[in-house]
N, C-alpha and C positions, 0 to 999 in steps of 0.2 A: 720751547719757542722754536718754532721755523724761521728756516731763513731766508730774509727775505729774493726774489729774482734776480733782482738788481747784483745784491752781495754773491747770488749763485751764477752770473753770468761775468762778475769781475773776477769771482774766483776762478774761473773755467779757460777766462782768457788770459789772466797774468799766469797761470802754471807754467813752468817751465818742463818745453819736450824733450824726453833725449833725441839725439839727431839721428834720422836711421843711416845706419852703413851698410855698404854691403862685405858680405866675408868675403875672403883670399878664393877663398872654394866655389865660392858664387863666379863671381871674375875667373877662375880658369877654367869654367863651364863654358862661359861666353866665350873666351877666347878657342875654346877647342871647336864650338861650334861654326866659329867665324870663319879660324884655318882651315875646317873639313870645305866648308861651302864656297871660300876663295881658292881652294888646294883645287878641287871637283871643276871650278868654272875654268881655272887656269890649262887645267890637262886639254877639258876638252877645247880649249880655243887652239892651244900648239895644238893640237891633233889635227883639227878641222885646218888649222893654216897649212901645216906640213901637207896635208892629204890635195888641197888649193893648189900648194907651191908645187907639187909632181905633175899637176893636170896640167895646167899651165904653161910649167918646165915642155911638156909633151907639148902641149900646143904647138908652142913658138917654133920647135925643132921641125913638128908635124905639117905644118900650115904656112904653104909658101907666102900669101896673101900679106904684104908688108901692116896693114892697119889690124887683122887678125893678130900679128905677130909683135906690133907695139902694144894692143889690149892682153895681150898674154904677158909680155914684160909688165906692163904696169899692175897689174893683180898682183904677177910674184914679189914686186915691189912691196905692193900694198898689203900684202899676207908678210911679208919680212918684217913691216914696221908694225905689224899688229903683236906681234910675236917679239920683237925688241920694247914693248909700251906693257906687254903681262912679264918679260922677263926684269924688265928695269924696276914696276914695281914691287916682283917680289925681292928683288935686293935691295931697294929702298927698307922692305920689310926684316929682310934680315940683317942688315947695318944697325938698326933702331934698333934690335932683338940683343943685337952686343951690346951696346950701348944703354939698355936700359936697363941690364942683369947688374951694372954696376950700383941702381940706386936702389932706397927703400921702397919705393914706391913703384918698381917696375912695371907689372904688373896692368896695374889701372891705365899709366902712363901708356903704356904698349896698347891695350884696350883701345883709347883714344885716340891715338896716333892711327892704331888699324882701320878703325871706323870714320880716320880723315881721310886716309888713302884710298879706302874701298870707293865714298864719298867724290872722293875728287877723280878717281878714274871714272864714274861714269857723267861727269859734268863737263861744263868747263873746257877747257884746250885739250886734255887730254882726249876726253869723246868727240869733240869740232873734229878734229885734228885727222883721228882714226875715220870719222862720217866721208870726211873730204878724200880720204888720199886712197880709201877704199874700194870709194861707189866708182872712181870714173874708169879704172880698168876694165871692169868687165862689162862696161856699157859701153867702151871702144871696141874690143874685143867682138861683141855682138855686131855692133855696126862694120866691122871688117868681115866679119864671117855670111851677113847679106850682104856688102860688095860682091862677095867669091860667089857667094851661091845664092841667087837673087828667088830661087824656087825657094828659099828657107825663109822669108819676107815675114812670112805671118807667127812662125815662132818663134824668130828673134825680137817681131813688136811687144809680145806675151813675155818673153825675158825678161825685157826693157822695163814693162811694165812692172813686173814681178819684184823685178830688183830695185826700182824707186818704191815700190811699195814698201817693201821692207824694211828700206832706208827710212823711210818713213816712219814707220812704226817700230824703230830702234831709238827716235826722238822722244818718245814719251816713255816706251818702256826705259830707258836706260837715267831718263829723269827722275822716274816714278822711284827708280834705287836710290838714287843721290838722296833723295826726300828721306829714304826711307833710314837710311844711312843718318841722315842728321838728327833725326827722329830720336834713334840711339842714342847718340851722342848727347841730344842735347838732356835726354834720359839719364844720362851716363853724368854729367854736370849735377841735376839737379839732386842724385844720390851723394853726391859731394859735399852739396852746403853744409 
């Protein structure tokens, strides 16, 4: 005798799953991966900020023009605080890292907390924060540099532009991560149940 559908589709849904996990090995794949592509982004922002902060540095000293000379302070400003927001959260990072070799579970935990932090640096106050205190230095800077030299008029609008463009399209790219970041995360949760 066959059995009936009915009895073949109660059976198939009372079964009990095992719950999948992921291994230790899996998770420090992820984690290695994570560090290379936050370690990689991190160099080159101090890089590009350091290399900002000497231009600048030179400006200010170079360019008697008081408004050239405030948009050059404010960059080195704003390359400082870009550089104290990737240095703060990689020691956020490695406070967590002490503190979480203490439990059994370090590991995942670390995982999670990483892909909150990656997450939350590209959203939120931390990105508002960086957009803000960024953009307005070197659009002063520009606009002191056509004060001094009014023949430069049409390069400095193409800066201008250049630079709200960007700023512009650092909104969605840097959203498009936070997304992508929760993504994991919430990937990362549903491995858990």
């Amino acid at each position: 005798m066959t059995p009936e559908p009915e009895d073949l589709r109660a059976a198939w849904q009372n079964q009990q799953a095992e719950p999948f996990r992921i291994s230790p090995k899996e998770i420090h794949k992820m984690m290695d991966r994570l560090n290379r592509k936050v370690r990689r982004r991190n160099y080159m922002a101090v890089a590009i900020c350091v290399l900002e902060i000497v231009c600048f540095a030179y400006f200010f000293f170079r360019f008697p023009h008081p408004v050239e000379r405030i948009g050059a302070l404010l960059t080195v400003l704003g390359m400082g605080y870009l550089i104290y927001q990737v240095l703060l959260n990689q020691a956020q990072r490695q406070d967590f890292l002490v503190e979480a070799g203490r439990t059994s579970h370090a590991s995942l935990e670390f995982l999670r907390a990483e892909l909150e932090r990656q997450r939350d640096f590209h959203r939120g106050i931390w990105f508002w924060s960086r957009l803000v205190i960024l953009l307005p230095g070197p659009l002063v800077f520009l606009v002191g540099l056509e004060m001094a030299r009014p023949q430069l008029a049409g390069y400095t609008h193409r800066m201008a532009a250049t630079l709200v463009l960007l700023a512009g399209l650092a909104i969605p790219l840097n959203l498009r991560m936070a997304r992508r970041y929760q993504k994991q995360i919430e990937a990362l949760n549903g491995l858990e149940r």
